[in-house]
C-alpha positions as CSV (number, residue, x, y, z in Angstrom):
1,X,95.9,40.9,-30.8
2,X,95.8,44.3,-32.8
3,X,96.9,44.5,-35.9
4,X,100.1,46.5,-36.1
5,X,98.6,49.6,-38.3
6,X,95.7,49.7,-35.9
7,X,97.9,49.5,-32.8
8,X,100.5,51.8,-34.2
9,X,97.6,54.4,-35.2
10,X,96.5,54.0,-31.5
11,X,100.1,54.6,-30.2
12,X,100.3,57.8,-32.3
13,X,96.9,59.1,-32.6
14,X,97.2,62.5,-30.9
15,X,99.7,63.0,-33.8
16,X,96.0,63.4,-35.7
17,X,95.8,66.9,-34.4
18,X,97.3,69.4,-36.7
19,X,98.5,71.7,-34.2
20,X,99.5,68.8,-31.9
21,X,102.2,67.6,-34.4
22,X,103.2,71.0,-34.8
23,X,103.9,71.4,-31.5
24,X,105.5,68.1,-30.6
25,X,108.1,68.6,-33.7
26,X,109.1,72.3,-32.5
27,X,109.4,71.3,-29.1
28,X,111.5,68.3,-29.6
29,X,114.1,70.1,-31.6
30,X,114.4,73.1,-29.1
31,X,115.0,70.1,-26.5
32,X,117.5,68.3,-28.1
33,X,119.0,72.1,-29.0
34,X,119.1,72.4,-25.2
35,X,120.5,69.4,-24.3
36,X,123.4,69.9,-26.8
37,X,123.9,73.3,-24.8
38,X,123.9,71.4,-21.2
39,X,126.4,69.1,-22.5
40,X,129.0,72.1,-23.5
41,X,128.2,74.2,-21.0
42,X,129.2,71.8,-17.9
43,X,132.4,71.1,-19.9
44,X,133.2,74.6,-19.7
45,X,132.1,75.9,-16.7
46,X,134.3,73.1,-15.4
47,X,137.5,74.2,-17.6
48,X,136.9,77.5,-16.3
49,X,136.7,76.9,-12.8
50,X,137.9,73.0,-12.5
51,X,135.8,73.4,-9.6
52,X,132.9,71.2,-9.0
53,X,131.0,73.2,-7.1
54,X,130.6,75.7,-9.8
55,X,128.5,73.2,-11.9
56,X,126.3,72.5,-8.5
57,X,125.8,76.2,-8.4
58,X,124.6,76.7,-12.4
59,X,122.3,73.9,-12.2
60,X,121.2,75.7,-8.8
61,X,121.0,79.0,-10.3
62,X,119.0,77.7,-13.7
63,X,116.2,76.2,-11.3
64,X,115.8,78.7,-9.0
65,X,113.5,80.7,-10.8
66,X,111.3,78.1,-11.7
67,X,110.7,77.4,-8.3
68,X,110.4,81.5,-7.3
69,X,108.7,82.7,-10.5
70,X,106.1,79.5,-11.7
71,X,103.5,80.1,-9.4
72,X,103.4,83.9,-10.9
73,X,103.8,82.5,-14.3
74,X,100.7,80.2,-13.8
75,X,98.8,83.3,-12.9
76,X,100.2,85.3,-16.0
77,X,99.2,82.0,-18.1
78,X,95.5,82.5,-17.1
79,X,95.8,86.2,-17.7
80,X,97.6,86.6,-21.1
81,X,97.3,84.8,-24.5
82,X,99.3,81.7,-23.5
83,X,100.9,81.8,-27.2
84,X,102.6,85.5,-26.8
85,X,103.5,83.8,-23.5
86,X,105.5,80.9,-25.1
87,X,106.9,83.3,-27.9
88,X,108.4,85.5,-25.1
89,X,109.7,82.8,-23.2
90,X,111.8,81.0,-26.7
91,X,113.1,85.0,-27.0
92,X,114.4,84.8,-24.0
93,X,116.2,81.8,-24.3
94,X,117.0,82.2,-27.6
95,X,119.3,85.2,-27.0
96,X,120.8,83.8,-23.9
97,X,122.0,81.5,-26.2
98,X,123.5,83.3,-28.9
99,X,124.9,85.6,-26.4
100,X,126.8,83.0,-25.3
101,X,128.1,81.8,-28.2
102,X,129.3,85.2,-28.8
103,X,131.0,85.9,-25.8
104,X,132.7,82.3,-26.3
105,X,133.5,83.1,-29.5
106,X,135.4,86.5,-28.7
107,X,137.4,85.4,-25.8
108,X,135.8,87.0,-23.1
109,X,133.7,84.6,-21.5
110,X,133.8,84.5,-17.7
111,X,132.0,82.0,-15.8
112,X,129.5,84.8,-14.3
113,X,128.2,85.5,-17.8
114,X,127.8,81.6,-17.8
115,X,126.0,81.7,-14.2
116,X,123.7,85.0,-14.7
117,X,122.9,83.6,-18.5
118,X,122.1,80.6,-16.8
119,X,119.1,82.5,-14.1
120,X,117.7,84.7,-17.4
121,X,117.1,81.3,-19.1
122,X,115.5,80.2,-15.5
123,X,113.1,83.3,-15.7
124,X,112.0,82.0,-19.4
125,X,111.2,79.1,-18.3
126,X,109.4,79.7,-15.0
127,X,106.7,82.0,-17.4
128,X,107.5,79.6,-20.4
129,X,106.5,76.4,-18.6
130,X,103.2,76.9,-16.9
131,X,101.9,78.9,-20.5
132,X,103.1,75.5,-22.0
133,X,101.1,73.1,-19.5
134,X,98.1,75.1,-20.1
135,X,98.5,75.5,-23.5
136,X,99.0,72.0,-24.4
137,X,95.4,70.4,-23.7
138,X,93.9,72.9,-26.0
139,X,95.9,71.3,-28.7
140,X,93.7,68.1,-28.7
141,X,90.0,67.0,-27.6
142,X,89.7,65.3,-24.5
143,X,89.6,61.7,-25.7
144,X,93.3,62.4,-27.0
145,X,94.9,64.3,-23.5
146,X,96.5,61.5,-22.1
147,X,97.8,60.3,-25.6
148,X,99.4,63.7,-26.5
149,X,100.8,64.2,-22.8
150,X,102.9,60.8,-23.2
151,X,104.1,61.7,-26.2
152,X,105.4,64.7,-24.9
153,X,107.3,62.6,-22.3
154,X,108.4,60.1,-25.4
155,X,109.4,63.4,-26.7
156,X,111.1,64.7,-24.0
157,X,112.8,61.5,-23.7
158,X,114.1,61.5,-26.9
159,X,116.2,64.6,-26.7
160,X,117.3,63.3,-23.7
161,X,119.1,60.6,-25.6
162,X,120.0,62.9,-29.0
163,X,120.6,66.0,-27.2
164,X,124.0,64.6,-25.3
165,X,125.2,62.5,-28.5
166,X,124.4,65.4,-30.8
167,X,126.5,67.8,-28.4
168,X,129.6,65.6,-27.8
169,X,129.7,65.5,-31.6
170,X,129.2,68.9,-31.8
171,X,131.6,70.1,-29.3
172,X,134.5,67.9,-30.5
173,X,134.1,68.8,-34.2
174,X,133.3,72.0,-34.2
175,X,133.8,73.7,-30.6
176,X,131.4,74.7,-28.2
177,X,130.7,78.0,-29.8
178,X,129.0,75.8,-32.3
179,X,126.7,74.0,-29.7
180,X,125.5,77.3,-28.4
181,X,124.6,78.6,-31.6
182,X,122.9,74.9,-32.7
183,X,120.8,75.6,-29.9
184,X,120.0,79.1,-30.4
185,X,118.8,78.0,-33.9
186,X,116.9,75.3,-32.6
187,X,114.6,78.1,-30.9
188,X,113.4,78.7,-34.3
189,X,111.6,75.7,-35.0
190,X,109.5,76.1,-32.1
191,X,108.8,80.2,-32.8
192,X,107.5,79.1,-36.3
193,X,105.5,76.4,-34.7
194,X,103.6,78.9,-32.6
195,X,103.3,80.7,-35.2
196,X,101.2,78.7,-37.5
197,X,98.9,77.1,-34.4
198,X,95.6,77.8,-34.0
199,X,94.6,79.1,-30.4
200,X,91.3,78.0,-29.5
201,X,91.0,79.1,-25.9
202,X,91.6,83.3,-24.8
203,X,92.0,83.9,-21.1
204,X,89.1,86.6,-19.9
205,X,91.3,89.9,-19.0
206,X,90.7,89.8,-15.0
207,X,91.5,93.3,-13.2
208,X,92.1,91.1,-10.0
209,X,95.4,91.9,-8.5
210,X,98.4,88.8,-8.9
211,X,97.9,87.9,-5.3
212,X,93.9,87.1,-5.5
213,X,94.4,85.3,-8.7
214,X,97.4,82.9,-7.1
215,X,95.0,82.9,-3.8
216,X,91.9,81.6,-5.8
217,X,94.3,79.3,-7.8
218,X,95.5,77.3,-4.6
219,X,91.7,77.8,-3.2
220,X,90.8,75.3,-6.4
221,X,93.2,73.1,-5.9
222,X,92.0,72.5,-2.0
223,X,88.3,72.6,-3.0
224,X,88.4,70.3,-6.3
225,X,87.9,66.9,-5.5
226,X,91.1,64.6,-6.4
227,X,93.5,67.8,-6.7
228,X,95.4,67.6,-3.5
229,X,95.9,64.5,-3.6
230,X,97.4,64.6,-7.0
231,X,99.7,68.0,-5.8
232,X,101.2,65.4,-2.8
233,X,101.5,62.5,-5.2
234,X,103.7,64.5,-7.8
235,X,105.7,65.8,-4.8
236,X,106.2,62.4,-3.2
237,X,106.7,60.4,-6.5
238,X,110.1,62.9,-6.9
239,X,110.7,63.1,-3.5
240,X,110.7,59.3,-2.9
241,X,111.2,58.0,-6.3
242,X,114.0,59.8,-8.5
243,X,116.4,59.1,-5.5
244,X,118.1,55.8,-7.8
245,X,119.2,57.7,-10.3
246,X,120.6,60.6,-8.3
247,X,122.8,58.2,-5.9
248,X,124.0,55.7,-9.1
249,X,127.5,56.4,-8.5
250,X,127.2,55.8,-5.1
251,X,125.5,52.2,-6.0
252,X,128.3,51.6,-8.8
253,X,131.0,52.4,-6.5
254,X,130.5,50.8,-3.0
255,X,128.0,48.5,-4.0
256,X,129.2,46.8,-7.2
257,X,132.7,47.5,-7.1
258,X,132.3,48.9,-10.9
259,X,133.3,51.7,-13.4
260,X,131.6,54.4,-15.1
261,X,130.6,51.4,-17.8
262,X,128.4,49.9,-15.4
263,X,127.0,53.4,-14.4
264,X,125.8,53.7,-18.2
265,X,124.8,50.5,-18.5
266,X,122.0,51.3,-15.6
267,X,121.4,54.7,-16.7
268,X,120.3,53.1,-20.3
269,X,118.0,51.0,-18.7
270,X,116.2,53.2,-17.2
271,X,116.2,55.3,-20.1
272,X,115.0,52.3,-22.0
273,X,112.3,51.7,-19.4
274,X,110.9,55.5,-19.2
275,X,110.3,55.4,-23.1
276,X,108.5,52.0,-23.0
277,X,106.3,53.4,-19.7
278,X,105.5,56.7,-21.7
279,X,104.9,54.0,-25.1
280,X,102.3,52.1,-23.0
281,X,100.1,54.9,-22.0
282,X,100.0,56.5,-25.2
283,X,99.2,53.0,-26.2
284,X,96.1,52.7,-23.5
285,X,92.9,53.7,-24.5
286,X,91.0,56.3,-22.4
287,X,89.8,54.2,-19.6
288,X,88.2,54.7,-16.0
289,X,89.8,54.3,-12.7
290,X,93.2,55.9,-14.1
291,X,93.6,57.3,-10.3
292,X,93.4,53.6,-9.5
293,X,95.9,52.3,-11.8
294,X,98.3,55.8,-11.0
295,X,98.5,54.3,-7.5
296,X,99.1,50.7,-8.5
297,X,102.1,51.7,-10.1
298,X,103.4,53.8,-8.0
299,X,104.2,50.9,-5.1
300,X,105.4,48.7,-7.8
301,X,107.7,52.2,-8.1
302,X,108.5,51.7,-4.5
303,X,109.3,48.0,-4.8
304,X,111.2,48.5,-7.4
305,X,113.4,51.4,-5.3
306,X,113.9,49.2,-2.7
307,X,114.3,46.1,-4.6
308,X,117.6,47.8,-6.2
309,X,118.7,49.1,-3.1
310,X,118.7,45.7,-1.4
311,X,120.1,44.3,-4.5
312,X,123.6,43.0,-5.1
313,X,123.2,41.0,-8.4
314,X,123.5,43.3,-11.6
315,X,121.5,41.8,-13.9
316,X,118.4,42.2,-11.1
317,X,119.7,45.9,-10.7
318,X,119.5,46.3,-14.3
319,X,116.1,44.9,-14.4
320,X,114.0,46.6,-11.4
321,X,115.8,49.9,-13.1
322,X,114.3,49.4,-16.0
323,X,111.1,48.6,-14.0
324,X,111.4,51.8,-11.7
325,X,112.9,53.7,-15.6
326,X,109.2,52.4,-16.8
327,X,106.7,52.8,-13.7
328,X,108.1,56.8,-12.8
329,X,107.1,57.3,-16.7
330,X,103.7,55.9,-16.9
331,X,102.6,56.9,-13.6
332,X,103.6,60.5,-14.0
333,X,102.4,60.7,-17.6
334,X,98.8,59.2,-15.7
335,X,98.9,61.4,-12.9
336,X,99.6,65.1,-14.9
337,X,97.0,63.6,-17.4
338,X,94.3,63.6,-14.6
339,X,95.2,66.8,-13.5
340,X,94.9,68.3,-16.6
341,X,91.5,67.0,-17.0
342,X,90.3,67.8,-13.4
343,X,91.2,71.5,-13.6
344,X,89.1,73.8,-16.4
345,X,90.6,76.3,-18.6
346,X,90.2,79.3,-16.7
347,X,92.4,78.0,-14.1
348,X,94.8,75.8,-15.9
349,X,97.7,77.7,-15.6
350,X,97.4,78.3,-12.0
351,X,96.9,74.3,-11.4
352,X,99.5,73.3,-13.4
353,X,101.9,76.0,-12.1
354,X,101.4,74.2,-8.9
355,X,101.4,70.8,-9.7
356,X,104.7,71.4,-11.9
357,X,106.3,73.0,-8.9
358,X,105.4,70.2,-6.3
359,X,106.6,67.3,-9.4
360,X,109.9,69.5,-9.4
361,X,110.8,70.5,-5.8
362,X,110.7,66.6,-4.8
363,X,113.6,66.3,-6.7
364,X,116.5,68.5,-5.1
365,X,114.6,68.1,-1.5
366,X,114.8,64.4,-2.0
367,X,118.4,64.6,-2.9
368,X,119.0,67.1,0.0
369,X,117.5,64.0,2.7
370,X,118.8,61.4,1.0
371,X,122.4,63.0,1.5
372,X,121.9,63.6,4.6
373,X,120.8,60.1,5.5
374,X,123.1,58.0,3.4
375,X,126.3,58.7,5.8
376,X,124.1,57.8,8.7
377,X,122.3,54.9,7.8
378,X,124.2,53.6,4.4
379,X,122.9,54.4,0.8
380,X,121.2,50.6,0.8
381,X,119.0,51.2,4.0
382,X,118.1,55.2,3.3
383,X,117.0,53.8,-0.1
384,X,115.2,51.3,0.9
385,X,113.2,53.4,3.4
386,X,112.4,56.3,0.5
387,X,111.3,53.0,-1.7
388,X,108.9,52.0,1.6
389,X,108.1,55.3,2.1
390,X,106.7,55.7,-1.8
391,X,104.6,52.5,-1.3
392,X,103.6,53.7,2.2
393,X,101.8,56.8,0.9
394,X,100.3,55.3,-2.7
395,X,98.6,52.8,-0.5
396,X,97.4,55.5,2.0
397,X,95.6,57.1,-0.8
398,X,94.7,53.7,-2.9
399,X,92.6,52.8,0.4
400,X,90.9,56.0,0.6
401,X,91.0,56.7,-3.2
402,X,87.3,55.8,-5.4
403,X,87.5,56.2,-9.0
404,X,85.0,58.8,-8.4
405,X,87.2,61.1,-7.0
406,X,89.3,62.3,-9.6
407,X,86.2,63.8,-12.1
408,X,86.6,65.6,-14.8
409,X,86.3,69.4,-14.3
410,X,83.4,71.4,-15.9
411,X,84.2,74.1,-18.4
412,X,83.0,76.7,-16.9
413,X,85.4,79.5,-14.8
């Protein structure tokens, strides 16, 4: 057993990196700053409109451009100084935000200010997000990638949990002109942290056109050994495996006969269980066959679906969420780590444009099938074949998969 200061040290060591911590503390209160935002926004897109398909349509309208715009963004992130990049991005959503608290706070909001603010802060992040994935690596050496890119899910995580509190605080104290402004402040910390980083790694100016950089982008990801198989596995892991927490109600409802107490109650454990999966591989030392262990826990992530769809005893429900909370965390945290180390600098922003879109398009297209199936088949047998499905694949490529496959890139463009 490891001491406790020697374990903790292991837990936390990318925090040894100067610009790491700066990072990590910048971006965690812009998250929870944007989480306090969500949380007043719905509320009042939903007084405004006391229509539900207006909240459907701002969430819509917020990802949209990630999924038009990333793939330019990576390209732009392995053109331009990825910092500048970042900066530009935190501008943008930093006066979105206080543009909103103004027009709250002088009467005139309409819920198209709400909608359009919504797509600007989309654009941000489409440029914003790739830059970041790219940037992040160079933050740390090598031995410390996988550390630093699960605690930027613990991170992530965290706000997740704050960010909602902090806002229904917020918005019932103060109003929600307050929990705009709280988050265009919360831009700030993040600005300054860029500031003071050290860039280690300039992108060579290229005078190719956008086209033939995105072109020889996806040309990497076909050609590198392990890529495309990681690109699939990101898209199937959302695809197949978010699908519990985006049908809960439906489970709470018809399945357990419950209220929206039971809905938390499942919801906090697999809250619980994503923290302590992104705890355990920032906990792991660097290891081989990380492909390996990537798959292995993705069909105990497929069990786990179907386990709880086929489930009618809560405490087991509570328990195989936590488990499926746990093995999304830890296998996504794996699989983006190997990524990261596969591509090489020159192309990072292109790869990781792609692999982010793939990890985020499963979502929404999983939720699209699923919603179609459920009133066919019943939410317990659709679930159960997405579970099935998850563990079907992972096993595809744990047969064909060596530990081999997934090498680390060279250096060189």
């Amino acid at each position: 057993m490891p001491r406790s200061p020697e374990f903790l040290a292991r837990i936390f060591r990318a925090f040894r990196y100067r610009d790491f911590r700066l990072m990590w503390m910048g971006a965690c209160v812009s998250t929870i700053g944007t989480f306090v935002q969500q949380f007043a926004q719905s509320w009042l897109v939903y007084d405004l409109t006391k229509d539900a398909f207006y909240l459907g349509l701002d969430l819509f309208l917020g990802q949209l451009p990630i999924i038009l715009f990333s793939l330019f963004g990576g390209v732009f992130a392995d053109r331009l100084d990825r910092r500048k990049m970042l900066l530009a991005s935190q501008y943008i959503q930093m006066v979105c935000a206080f543009l909103l608290a103004l027009l709250f706070a002088t009467h005139i909001i309409k819920v198209w200010h709400i909608l359009a603010l919504s797509f600007f802060v989309g654009v941000g992040q489409s440029f914003g997000g790739p830059a970041y994935s790219a940037l992040l690596p160079t933050l740390v050496d090598p031995e410390g990638l996988s550390n630093a890119i699960a605690m930027n899910s613990i991170q992530f995580n965290l706000a997740r949990i704050v960010g909602p509190t902090l806002g229904g605080l917020a918005y019932a104290t103060l109003g929600a002109t307050w929990c705009f402004t709280l988050n265009g402040i919360s831009y700030l910390a993040v600005i300054a942290s860029l500031f003071m980083i050290q860039v280690k790694f300039v992108p060579v100016k290229s005078t190719e056109s956008v086209l033939t950089s995105m072109k020889e982008g996806l040309r990497f990801i076909r050609h590198r050994d392990g890529m495309s198989a990681l690109v699939i596995l990101a898209f199937c892991t959302t695809l197949f495996g978010s699908s519990i927490n985006s049908f809960l109600p439906v489970f709470v409802r018809n399945i357990f006969n419950k209220g929206p107490e039971t809905y938390t109650l499942l919801l906090v454990c697999s809250g619980a269980g994503s923290v302590l999966g992104a705890l355990a591989v920032a906990a792991s030392e660097k290891m081989k066959g990380q492909g390996r262990l990537s798959l292995l826990i993705l069909v105990s992530l497929g069990l786990a679906t179907s386990g709880f769809a086929l489930s009618r005893w809560l405490p087991l429900s509570c328990a195989l969420m936590f488990l499926g909370g746990a093995a999304i965390m830890a296998s996504a945290s794996f699989m983006l780590s190997l990524a990261q180390r596969i591509t090489t600098d020159a192309m990072r922003g292109r790869v990781m444009s792609v692999y982010s879109l793939a990890f985020r398009a499963g979502i929404p297209l999983g939720g699209l099938v699923l919603g179609k199936l459920i009133p066919i088949f019943g939410v317990s047998k659709a679930l159960t074949g997405a579970g099935l499905a998850l563990v079907a694949i992972s096993l595809y490529f744990l047969i064909l998969n060596q530990d081999s496959t997934f090498r680390p890139a060279s250096q060189e463009p």
